[in-house]
C-alpha positions as CSV (number, residue, x, y, z in Angstrom):
1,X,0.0,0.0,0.0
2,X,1.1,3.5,-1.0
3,X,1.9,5.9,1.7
4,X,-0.1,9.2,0.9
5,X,0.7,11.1,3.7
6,X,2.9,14.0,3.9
7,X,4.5,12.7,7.6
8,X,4.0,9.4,8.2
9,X,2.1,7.8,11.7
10,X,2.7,6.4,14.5
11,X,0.7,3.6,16.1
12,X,-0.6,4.1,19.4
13,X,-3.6,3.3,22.2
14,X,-4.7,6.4,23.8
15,X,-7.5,7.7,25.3
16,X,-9.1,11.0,23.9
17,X,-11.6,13.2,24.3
18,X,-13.3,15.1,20.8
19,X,-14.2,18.3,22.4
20,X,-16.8,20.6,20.4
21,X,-19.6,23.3,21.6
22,X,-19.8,22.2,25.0
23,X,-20.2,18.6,24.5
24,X,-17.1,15.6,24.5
25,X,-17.3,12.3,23.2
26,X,-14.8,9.6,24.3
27,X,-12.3,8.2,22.0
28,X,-9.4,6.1,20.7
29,X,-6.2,7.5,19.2
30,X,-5.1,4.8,16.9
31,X,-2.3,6.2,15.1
32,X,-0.6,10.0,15.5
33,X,1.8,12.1,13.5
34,X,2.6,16.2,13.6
35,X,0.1,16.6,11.3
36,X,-3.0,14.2,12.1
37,X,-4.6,10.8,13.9
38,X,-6.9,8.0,13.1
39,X,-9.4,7.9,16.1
40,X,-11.5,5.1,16.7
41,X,-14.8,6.1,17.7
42,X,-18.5,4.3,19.0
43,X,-19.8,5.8,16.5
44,X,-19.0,8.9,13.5
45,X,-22.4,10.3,13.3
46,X,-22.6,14.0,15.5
47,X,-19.3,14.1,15.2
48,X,-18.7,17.7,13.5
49,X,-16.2,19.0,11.1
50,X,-14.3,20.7,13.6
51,X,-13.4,19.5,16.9
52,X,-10.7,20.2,19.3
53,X,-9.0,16.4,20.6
54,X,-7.8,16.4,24.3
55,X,-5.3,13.6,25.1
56,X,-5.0,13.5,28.6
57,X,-2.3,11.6,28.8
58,X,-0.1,14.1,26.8
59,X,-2.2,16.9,27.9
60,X,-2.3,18.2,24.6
61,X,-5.9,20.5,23.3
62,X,-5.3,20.1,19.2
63,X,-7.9,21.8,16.8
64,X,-8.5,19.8,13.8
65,X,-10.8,19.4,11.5
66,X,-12.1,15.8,9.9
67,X,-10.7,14.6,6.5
68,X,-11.8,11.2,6.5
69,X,-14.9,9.0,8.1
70,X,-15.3,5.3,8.4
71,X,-17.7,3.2,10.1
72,X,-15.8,3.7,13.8
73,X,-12.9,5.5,12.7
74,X,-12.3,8.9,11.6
75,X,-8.9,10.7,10.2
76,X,-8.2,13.9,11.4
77,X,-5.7,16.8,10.3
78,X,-4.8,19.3,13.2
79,X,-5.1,22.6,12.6
């Protein structure tokens, strides 16, 4: 498989938080990089566009914005 990424990924199980208009949703960093993540999530749908992910364990706030959805999983580019 081709790589079509500009910075390639990372694999990794974290916890995170999508963060948007005063609501969260719980979920899964599956891969990382300086430019984006795969996050595994219960489900896609009222996910929006633009979120802000908080990985506690980093303690990192990143705005991004969704490139890419999938049944569970969504790709993400930070902002």
């Amino acid at each position: 498989m081709d790589e079509r990424r500009d910075k390639s990924r990372h694999r990794v199980l974290k916890a995170g938080t999508i963060e948007f208009g005063g609501g969260a949703i719980d979920c899964t960093v599956r891969n990382y990089s300086e430019a984006g993540a795969a996050l595994d999530v219960t489900s896609p749908l009222g996910i929006p566009d633009q979120f802000t992910l908080f990985v506690p364990a980093d303690g990192t706030h990143l705005p991004c914005h969704v490139v890419w959805r999938k049944e569970k999983r969504i790709g993400v580019k930070f902002d």
